[in-house]
ROTITOR-23217 format. One record per residue (C-alpha): chain; residue number from 0; residue in three letters; z, x, y. Coordinates in steps of 0.05 Angstrom, whole numbers, always signed. Each point is the difference from the previous one (the first is absolute). Example, Ala and Ser with C-alpha at 12.3 -4.5 7.8 and 13.67 -1.06 7.14 Angstrom:
BEGIN
<r kette="A" nr="0" rest="ALA" w="+156" u="+246" v="-90"/>
<r kette="A" nr="1" rest="SER" w="-13" u="+27" v="+69"/>
END
This chain:
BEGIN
<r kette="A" nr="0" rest="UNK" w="+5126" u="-882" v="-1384"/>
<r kette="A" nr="1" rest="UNK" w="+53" u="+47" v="-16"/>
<r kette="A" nr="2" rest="UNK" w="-21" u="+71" v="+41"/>
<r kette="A" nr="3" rest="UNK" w="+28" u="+69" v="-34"/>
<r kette="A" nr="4" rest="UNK" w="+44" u="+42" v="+25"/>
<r kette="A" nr="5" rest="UNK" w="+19" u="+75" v="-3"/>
<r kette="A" nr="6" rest="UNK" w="+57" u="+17" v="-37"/>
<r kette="A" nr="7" rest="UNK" w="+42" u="+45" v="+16"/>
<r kette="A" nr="8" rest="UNK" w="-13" u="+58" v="-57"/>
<r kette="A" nr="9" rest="UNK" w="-70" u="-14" v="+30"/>
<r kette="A" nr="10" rest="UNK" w="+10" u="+16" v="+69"/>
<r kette="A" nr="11" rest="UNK" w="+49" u="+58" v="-22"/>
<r kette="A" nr="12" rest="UNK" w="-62" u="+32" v="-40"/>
<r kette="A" nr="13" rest="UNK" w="-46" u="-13" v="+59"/>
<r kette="A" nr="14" rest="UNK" w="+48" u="+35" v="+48"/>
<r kette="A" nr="15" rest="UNK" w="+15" u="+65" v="-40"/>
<r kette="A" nr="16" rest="UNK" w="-64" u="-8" v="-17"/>
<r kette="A" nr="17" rest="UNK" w="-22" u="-1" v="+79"/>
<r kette="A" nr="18" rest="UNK" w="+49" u="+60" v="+12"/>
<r kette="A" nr="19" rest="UNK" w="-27" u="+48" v="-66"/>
<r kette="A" nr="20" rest="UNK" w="-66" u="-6" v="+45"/>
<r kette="A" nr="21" rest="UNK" w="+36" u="+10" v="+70"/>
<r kette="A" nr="22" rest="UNK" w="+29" u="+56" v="-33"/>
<r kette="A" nr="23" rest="UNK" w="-62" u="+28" v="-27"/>
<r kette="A" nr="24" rest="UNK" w="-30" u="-10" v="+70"/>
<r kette="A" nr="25" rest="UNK" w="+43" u="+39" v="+37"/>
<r kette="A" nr="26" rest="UNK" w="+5" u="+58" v="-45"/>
<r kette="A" nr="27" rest="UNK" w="-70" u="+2" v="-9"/>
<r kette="A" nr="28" rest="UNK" w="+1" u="-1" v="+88"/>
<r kette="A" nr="29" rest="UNK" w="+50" u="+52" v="-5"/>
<r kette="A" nr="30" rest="UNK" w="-45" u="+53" v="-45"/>
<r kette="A" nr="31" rest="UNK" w="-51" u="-17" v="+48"/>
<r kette="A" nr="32" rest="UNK" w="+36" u="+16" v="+63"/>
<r kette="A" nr="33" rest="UNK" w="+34" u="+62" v="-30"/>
<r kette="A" nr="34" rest="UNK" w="-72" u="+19" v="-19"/>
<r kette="A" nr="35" rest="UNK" w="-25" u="-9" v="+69"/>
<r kette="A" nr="36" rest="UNK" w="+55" u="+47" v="+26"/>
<r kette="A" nr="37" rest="UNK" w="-6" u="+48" v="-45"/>
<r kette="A" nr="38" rest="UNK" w="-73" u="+10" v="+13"/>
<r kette="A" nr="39" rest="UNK" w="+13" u="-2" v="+74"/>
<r kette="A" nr="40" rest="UNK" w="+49" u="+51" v="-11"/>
<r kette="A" nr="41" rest="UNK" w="-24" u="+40" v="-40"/>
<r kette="A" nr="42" rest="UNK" w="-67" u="+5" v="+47"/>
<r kette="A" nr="43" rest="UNK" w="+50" u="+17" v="+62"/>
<r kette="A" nr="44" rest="UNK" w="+47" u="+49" v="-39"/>
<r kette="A" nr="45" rest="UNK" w="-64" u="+33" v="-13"/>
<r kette="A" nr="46" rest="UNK" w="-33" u="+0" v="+71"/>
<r kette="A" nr="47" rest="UNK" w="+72" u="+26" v="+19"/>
<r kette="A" nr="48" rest="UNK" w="+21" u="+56" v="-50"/>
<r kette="A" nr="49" rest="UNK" w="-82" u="+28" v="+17"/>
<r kette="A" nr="50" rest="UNK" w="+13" u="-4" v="+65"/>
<r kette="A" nr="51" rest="UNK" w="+71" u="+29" v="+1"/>
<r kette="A" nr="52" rest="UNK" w="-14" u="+54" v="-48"/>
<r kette="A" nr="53" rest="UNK" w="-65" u="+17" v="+35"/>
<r kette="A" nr="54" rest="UNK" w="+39" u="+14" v="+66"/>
<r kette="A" nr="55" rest="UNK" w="+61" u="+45" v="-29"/>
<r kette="A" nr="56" rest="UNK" w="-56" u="+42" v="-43"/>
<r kette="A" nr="57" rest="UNK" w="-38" u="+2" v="+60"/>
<r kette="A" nr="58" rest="UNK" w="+61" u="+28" v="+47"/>
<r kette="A" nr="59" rest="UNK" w="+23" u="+51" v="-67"/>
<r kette="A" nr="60" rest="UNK" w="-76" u="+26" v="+2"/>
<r kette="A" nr="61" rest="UNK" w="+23" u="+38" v="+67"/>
<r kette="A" nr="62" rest="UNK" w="+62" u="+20" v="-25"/>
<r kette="A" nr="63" rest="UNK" w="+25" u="+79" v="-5"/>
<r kette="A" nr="64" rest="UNK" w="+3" u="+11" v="-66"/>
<r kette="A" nr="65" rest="UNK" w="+68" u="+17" v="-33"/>
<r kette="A" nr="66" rest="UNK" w="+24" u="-41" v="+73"/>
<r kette="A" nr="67" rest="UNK" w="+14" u="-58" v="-50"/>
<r kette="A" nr="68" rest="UNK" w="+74" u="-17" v="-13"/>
<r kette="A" nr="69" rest="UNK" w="+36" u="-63" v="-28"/>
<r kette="A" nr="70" rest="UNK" w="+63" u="-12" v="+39"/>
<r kette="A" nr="71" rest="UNK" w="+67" u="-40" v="-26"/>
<r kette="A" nr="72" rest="UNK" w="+26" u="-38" v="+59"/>
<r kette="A" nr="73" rest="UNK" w="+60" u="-11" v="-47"/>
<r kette="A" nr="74" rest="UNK" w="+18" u="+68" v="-21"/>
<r kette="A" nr="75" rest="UNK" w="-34" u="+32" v="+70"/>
<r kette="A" nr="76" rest="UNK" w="-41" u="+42" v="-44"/>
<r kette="A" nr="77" rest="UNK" w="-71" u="+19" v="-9"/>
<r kette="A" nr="78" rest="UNK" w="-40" u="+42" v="-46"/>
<r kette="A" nr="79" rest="UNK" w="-77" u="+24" v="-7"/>
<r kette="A" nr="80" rest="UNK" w="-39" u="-44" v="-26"/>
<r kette="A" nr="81" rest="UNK" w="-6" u="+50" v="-63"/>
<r kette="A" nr="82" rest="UNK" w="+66" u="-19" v="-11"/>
<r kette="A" nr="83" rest="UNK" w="+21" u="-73" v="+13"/>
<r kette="A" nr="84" rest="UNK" w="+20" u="-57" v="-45"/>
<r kette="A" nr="85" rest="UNK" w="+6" u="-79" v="+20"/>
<r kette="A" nr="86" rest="UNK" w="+69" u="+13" v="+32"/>
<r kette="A" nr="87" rest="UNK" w="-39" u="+16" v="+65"/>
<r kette="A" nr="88" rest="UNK" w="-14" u="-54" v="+30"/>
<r kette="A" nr="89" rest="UNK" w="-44" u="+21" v="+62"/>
<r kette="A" nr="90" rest="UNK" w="-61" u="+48" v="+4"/>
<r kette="A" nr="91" rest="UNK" w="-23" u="+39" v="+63"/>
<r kette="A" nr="92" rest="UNK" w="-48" u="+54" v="+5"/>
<r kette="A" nr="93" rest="UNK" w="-21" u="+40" v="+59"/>
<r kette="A" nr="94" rest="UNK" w="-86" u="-13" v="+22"/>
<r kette="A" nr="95" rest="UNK" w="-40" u="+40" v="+38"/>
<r kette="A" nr="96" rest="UNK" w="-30" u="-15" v="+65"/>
<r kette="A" nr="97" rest="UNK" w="-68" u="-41" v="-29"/>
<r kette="A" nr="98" rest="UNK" w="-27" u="-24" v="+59"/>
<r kette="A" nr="99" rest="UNK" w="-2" u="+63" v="+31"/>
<r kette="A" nr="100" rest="UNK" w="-30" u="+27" v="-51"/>
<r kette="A" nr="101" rest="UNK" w="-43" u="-47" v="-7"/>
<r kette="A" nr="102" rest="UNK" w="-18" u="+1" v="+68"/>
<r kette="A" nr="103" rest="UNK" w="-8" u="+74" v="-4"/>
<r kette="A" nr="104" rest="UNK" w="+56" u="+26" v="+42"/>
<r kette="A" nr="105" rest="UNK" w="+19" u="+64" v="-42"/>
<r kette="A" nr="106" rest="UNK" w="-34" u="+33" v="-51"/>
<r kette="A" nr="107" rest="UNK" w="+64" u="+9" v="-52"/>
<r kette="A" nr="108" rest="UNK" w="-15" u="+74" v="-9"/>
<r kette="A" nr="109" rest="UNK" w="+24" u="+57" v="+40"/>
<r kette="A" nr="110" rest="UNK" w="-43" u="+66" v="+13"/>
<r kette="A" nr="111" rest="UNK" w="+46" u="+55" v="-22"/>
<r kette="A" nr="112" rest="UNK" w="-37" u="+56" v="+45"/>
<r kette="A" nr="113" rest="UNK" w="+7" u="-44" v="+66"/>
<r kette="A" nr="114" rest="UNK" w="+85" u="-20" v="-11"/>
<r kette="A" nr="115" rest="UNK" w="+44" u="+40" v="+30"/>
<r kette="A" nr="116" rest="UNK" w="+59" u="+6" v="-45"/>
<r kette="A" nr="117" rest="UNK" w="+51" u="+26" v="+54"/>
<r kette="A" nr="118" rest="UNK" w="-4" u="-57" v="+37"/>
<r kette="A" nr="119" rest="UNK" w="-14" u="-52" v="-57"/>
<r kette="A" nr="120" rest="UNK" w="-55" u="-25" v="+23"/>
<r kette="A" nr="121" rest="UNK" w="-57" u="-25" v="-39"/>
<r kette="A" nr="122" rest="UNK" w="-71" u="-5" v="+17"/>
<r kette="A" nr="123" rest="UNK" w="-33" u="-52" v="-43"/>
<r kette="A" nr="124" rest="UNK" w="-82" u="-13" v="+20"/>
<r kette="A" nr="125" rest="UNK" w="-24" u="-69" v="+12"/>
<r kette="A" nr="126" rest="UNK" w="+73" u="-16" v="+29"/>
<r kette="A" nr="127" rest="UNK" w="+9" u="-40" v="+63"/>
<r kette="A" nr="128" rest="UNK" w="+81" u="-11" v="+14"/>
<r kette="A" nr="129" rest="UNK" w="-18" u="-34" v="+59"/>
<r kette="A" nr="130" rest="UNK" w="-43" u="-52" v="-37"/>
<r kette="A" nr="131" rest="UNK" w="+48" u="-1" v="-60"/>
<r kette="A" nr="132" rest="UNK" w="+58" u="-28" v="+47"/>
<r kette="A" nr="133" rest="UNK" w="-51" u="-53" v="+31"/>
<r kette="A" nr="134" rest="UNK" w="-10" u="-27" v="-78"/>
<r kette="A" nr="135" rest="UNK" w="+72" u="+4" v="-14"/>
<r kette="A" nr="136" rest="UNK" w="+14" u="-37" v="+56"/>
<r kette="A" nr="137" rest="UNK" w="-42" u="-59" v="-7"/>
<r kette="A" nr="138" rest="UNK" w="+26" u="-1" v="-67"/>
<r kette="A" nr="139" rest="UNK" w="+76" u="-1" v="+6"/>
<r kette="A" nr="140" rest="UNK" w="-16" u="-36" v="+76"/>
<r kette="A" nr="141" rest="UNK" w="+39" u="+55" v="+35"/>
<r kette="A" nr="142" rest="UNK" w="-21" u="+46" v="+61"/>
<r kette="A" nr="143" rest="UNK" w="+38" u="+57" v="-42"/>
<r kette="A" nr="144" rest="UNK" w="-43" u="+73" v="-7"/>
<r kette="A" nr="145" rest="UNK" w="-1" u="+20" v="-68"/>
<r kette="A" nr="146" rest="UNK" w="+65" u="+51" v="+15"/>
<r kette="A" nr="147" rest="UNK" w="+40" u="-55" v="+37"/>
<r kette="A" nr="148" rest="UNK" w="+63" u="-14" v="-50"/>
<r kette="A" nr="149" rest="UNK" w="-35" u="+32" v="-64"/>
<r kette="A" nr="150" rest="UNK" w="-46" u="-51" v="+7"/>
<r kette="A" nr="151" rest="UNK" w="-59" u="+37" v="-44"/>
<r kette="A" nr="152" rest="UNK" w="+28" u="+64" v="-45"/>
<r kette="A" nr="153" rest="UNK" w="-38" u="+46" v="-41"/>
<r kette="A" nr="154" rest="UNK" w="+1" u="+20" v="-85"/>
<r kette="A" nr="155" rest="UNK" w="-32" u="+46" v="-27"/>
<r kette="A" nr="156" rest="UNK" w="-40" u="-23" v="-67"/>
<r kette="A" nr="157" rest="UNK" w="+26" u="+61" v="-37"/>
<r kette="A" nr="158" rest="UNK" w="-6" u="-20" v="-75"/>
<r kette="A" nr="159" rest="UNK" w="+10" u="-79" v="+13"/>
<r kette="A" nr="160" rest="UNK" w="-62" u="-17" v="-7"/>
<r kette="A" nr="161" rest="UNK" w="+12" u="-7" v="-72"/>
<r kette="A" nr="162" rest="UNK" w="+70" u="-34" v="+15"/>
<r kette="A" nr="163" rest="UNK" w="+41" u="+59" v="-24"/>
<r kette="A" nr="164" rest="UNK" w="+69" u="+18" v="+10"/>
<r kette="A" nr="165" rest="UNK" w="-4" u="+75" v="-3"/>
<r kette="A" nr="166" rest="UNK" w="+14" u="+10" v="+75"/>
<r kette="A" nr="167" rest="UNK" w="+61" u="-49" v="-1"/>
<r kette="A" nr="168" rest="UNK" w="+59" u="+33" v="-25"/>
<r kette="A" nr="169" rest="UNK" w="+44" u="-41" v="+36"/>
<r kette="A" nr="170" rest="UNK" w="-32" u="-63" v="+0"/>
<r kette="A" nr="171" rest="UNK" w="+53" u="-38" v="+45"/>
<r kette="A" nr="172" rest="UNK" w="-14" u="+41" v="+60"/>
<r kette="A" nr="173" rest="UNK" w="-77" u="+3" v="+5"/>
<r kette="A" nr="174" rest="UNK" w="-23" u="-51" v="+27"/>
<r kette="A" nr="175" rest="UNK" w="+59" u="-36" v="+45"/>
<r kette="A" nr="176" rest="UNK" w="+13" u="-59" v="-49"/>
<r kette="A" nr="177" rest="UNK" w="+75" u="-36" v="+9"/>
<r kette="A" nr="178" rest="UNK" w="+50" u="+64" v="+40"/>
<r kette="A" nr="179" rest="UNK" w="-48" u="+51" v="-28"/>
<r kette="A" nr="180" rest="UNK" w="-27" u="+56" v="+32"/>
<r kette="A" nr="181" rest="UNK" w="-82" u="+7" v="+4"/>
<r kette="A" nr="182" rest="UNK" w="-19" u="+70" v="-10"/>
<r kette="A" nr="183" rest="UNK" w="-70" u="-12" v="-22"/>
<r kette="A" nr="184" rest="UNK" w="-21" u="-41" v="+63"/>
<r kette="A" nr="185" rest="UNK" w="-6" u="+36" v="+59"/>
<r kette="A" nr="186" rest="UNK" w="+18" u="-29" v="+69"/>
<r kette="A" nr="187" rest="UNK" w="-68" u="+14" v="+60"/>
<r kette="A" nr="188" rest="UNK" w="+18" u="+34" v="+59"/>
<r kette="A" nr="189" rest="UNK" w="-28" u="-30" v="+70"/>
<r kette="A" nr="190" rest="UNK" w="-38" u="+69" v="+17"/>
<r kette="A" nr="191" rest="UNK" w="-54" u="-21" v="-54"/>
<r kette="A" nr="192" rest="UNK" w="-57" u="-21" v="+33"/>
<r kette="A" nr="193" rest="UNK" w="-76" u="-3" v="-26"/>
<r kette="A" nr="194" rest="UNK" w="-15" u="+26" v="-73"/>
<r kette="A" nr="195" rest="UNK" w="+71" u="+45" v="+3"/>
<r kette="A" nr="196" rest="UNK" w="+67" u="-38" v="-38"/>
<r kette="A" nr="197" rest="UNK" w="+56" u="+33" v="+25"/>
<r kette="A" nr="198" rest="UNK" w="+61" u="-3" v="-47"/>
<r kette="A" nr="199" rest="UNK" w="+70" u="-16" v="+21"/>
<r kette="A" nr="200" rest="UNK" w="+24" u="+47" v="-69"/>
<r kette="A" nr="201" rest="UNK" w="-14" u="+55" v="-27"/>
<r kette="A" nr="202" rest="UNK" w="-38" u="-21" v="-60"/>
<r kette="A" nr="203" rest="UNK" w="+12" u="+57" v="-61"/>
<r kette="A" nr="204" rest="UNK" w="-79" u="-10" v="-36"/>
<r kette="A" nr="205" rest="UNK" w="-62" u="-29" v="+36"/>
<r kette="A" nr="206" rest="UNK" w="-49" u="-25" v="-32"/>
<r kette="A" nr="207" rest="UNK" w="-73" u="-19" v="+16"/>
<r kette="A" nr="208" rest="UNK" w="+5" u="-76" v="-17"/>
<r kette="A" nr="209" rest="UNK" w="+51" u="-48" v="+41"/>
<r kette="A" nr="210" rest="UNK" w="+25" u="-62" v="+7"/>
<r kette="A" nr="211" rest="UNK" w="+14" u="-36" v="+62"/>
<r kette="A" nr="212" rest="UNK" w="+49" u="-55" v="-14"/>
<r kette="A" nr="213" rest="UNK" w="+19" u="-63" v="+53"/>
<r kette="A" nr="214" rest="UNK" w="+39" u="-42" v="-43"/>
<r kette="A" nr="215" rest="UNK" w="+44" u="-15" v="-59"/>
<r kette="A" nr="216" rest="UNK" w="-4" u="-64" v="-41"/>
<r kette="A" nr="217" rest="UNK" w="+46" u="-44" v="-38"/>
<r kette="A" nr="218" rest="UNK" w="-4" u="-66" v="-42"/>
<r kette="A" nr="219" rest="UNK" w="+54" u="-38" v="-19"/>
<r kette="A" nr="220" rest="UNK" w="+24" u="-72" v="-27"/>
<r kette="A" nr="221" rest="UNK" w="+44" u="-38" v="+42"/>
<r kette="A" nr="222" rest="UNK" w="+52" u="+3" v="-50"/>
<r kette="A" nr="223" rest="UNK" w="+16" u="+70" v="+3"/>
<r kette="A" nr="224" rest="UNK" w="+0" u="-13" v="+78"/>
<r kette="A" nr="225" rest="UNK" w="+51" u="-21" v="+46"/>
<r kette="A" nr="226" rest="UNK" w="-30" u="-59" v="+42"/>
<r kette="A" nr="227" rest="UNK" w="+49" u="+1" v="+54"/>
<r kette="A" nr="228" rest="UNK" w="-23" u="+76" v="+13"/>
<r kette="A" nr="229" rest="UNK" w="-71" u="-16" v="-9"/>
<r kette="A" nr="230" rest="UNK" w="-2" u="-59" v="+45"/>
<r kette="A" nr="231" rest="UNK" w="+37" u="+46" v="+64"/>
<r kette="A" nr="232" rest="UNK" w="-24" u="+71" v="-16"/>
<r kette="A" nr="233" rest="UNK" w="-81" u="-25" v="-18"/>
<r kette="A" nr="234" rest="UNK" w="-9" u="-54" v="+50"/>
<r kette="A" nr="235" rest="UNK" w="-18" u="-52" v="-65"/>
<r kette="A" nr="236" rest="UNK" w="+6" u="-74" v="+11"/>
<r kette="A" nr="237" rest="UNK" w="+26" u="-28" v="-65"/>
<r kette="A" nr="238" rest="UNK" w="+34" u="-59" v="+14"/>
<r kette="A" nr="239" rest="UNK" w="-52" u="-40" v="-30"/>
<r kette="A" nr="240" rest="UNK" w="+5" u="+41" v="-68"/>
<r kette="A" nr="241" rest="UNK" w="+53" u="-28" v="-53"/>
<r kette="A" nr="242" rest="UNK" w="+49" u="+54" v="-33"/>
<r kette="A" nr="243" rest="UNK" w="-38" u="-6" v="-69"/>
<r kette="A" nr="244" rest="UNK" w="-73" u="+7" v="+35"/>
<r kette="A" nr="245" rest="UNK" w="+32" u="+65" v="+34"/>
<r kette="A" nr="246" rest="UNK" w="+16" u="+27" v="-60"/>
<r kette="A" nr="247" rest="UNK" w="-64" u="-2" v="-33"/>
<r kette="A" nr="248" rest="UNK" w="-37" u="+25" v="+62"/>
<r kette="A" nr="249" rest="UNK" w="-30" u="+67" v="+7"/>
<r kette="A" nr="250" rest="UNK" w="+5" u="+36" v="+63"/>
<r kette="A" nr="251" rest="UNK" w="-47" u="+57" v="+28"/>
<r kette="A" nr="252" rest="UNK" w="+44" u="+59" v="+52"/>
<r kette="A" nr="253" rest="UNK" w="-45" u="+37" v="+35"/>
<r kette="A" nr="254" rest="UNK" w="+11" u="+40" v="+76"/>
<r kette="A" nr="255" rest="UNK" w="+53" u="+53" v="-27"/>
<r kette="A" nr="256" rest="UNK" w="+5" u="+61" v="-12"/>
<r kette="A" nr="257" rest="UNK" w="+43" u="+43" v="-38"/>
<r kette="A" nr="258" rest="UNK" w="-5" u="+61" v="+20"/>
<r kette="A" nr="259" rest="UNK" w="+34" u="-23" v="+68"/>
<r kette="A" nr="260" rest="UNK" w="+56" u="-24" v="-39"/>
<r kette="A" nr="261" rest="UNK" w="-22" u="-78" v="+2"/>
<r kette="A" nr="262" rest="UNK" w="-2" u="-42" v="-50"/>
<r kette="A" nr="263" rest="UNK" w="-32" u="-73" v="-16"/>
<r kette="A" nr="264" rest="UNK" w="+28" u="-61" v="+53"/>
<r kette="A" nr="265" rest="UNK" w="+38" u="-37" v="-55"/>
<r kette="A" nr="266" rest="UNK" w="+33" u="+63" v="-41"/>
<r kette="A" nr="267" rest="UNK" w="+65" u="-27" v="-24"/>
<r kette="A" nr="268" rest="UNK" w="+33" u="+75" v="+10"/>
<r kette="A" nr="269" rest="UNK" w="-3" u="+45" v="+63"/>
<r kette="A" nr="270" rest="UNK" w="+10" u="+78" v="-27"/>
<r kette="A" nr="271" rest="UNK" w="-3" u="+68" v="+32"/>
<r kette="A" nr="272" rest="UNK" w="-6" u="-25" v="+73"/>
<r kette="A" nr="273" rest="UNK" w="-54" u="-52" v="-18"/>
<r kette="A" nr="274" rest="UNK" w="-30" u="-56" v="+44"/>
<r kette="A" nr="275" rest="UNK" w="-28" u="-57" v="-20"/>
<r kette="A" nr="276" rest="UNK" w="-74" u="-9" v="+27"/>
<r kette="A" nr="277" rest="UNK" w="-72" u="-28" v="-10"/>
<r kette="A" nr="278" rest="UNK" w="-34" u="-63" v="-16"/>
<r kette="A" nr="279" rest="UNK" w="+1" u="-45" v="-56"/>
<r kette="A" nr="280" rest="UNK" w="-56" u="-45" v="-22"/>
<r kette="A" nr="281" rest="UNK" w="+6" u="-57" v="-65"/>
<r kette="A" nr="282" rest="UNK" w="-43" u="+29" v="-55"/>
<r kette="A" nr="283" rest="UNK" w="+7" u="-70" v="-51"/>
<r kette="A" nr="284" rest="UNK" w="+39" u="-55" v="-27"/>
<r kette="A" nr="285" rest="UNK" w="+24" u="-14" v="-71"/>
<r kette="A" nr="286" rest="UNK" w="+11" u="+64" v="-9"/>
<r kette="A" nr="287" rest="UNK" w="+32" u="+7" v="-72"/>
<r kette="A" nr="288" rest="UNK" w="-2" u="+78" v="+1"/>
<r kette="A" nr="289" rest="UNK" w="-39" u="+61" v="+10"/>
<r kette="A" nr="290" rest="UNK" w="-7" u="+73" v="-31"/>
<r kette="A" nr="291" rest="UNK" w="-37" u="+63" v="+7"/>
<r kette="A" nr="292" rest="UNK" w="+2" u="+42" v="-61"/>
<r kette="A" nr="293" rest="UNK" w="-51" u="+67" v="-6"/>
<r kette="A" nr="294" rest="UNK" w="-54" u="+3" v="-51"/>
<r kette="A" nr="295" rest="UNK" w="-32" u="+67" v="-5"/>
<r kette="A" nr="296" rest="UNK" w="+17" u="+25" v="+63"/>
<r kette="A" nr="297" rest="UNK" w="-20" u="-63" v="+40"/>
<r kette="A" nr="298" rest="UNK" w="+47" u="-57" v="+29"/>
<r kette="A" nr="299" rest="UNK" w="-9" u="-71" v="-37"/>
<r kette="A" nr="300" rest="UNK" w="+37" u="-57" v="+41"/>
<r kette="A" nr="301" rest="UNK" w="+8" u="-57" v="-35"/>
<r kette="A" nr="302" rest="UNK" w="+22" u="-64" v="+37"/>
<r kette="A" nr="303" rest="UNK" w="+25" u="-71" v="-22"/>
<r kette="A" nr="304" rest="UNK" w="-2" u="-67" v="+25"/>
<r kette="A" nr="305" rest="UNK" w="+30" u="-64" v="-25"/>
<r kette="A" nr="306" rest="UNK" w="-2" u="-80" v="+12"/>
<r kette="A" nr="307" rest="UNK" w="+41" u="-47" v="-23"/>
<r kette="A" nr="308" rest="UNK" w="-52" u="-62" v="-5"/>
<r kette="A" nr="309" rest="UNK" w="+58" u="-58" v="-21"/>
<r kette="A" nr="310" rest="UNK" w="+62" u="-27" v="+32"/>
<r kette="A" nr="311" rest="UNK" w="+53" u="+23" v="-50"/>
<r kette="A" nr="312" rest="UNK" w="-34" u="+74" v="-5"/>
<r kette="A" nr="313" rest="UNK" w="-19" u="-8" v="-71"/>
<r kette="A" nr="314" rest="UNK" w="-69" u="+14" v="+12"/>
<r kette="A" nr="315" rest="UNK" w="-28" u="+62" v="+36"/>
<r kette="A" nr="316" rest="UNK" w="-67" u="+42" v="+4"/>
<r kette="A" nr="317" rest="UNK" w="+10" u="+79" v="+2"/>
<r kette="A" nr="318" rest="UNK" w="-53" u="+43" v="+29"/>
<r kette="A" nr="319" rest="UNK" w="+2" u="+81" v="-15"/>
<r kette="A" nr="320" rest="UNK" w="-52" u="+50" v="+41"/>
<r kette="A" nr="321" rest="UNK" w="-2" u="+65" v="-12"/>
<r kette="A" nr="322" rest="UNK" w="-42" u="+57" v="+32"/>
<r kette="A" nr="323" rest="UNK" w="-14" u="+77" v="+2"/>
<r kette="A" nr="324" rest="UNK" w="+14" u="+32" v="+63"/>
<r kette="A" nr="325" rest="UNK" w="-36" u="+78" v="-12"/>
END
């Protein structure tokens, strides 16, 4: 009995035939893996830029209006936010004390029959500076009174509550920002004591509304950063973070302040007699890029984040957030 064999055109069709299937099989694995992580990414991209977004709208809710600058670490300039373009590469803003506030500390107004102007001293009901230095200090974990270093200094509202510019004819040298002077923030003498604020300046208008301010902000991606400052100025571990995942991360400064000529731990540039100072904090990852533009007088920060989901980075899911800061 004679038993047939293959031949080999036969076995040649059976094997390309056997790798047209292989073939199919693993691109048709492949569309389901890359669909896999792109639904897990895109899920975490959006749990992140909420989350992230949330907490810089959050901080720019307490912010002193018209405080709001963009600064060029390149150039070493910055400019109100009424002004900026996408050359500047950081923001900062200046916030009022919240917790105090919140807590009830001060009032934020000033009776104008009870102040005595010759000695700059405000009375302001419903103020405690003794209890306003105990919040600050749990906050910042310090044993510092709210007059130790400029830690606490006072603004007065004046027309900012609608954000405008009118008192700021020279811009640079309100509020302290990078060498500049701060001649709308006024410094708190150690004489105050109960409901009276006693000013360090004399201040040339009073008004009945103020701010109390403890801090300045800043956000920033590592890539307009210098890592070796921000690693021995901030105190941040990042050995375990790769130079591209630097880059794309987003950095909170907080613990500064200005108007004692200080600026954020990892400020590439020192001007004006400037120290570095404060705390930094990681805001997010994958950072791609963020913006704040202003839409009828209100901020809009807009923040993206992006994942390459395959090996050779031709496939990558992009999340944008945006929200309204009024």
């Amino acid at each position: 009995m004679v038993k047939k064999a293959f031949t080999l055109i036969e076995m040649i069709v059976v094997i390309v035939v056997a790798g047209i299937l292989s073939l199919g099989t693993f691109v048709a694995l492949k569309q389901i893996y890359l669909r896999s992580s792109k639904s897990k990414a895109i899920s975490e991209l959006s749990r992140n830029s909420e989350l992230t977004a949330s907490q810089v709208t959050s901080l720019l809710y307490d912010r002193v209006p018209s405080s709001v600058i963009g600064y060029d670490t390149i150039s070493k300039n910055f400019q109100s936010i009424y002004e900026i373009d996408s050359s500047y590469n950081v923001l900062e803003w200046l916030a009022t004390a919240r917790e105090s506030f919140e807590h009830r500390d001060f009032s934020g107004f000033v009776d104008m029959n009870s102040s005595d102007p010759l000695t700059d001293t405000l009375n302001s009901p419903d103020t405690n500076i003794t209890a306003i230095s105990k919040t600050i200090q749990k906050k910042f974990n310090t044993t510092k009174n709210v007059y130790d270093n400029n830690l606490v200094a006072l603004m007065f509202a004046g027309s900012f509550d609608s954000g405008s510019l009118v008192l700021m004819s020279d811009f640079n040298n309100s509020f302290g920002w990078h060498g500049g002077n701060s001649s709308l923030v006024y410094k708190i003498k150690s004489s105050s004591s109960g409901a009276n604020i006693a000013l360090k300046s004399h201040p040339n208008e009073i008004y009945e509304k103020y701010y109390l301010i403890d801090s300045a902000y800043a956000i920033a991606r590592g890539e307009d950063l210098n890592r070796d400052i921000l690693e021995s100025n901030c105190g941040l571990d990042l050995k375990n973070i790769s130079q591209d995942s630097f880059k794309h991360t987003l950095f909170l400064f907080y613990n500064y302040r200005p108007w004692s000529s200080e600026t954020f731990c990892a400020d590439p540039n020192i001007l004006g007699g400037e120290t570095r100072e404060g705390n930094v904090t990681i805001l997010a990852t994958e950072v791609e890029g963020f913006k704040i533009d202003l839409v009828n007088n209100n901020l809009q920060f807009s923040l993206t984040l992006k994942r390459y989901i395959s090996s050779d980075k031709k496939h990558s899911v992009v999340i944008s957030k945006q929200k309204v800061i009024f």
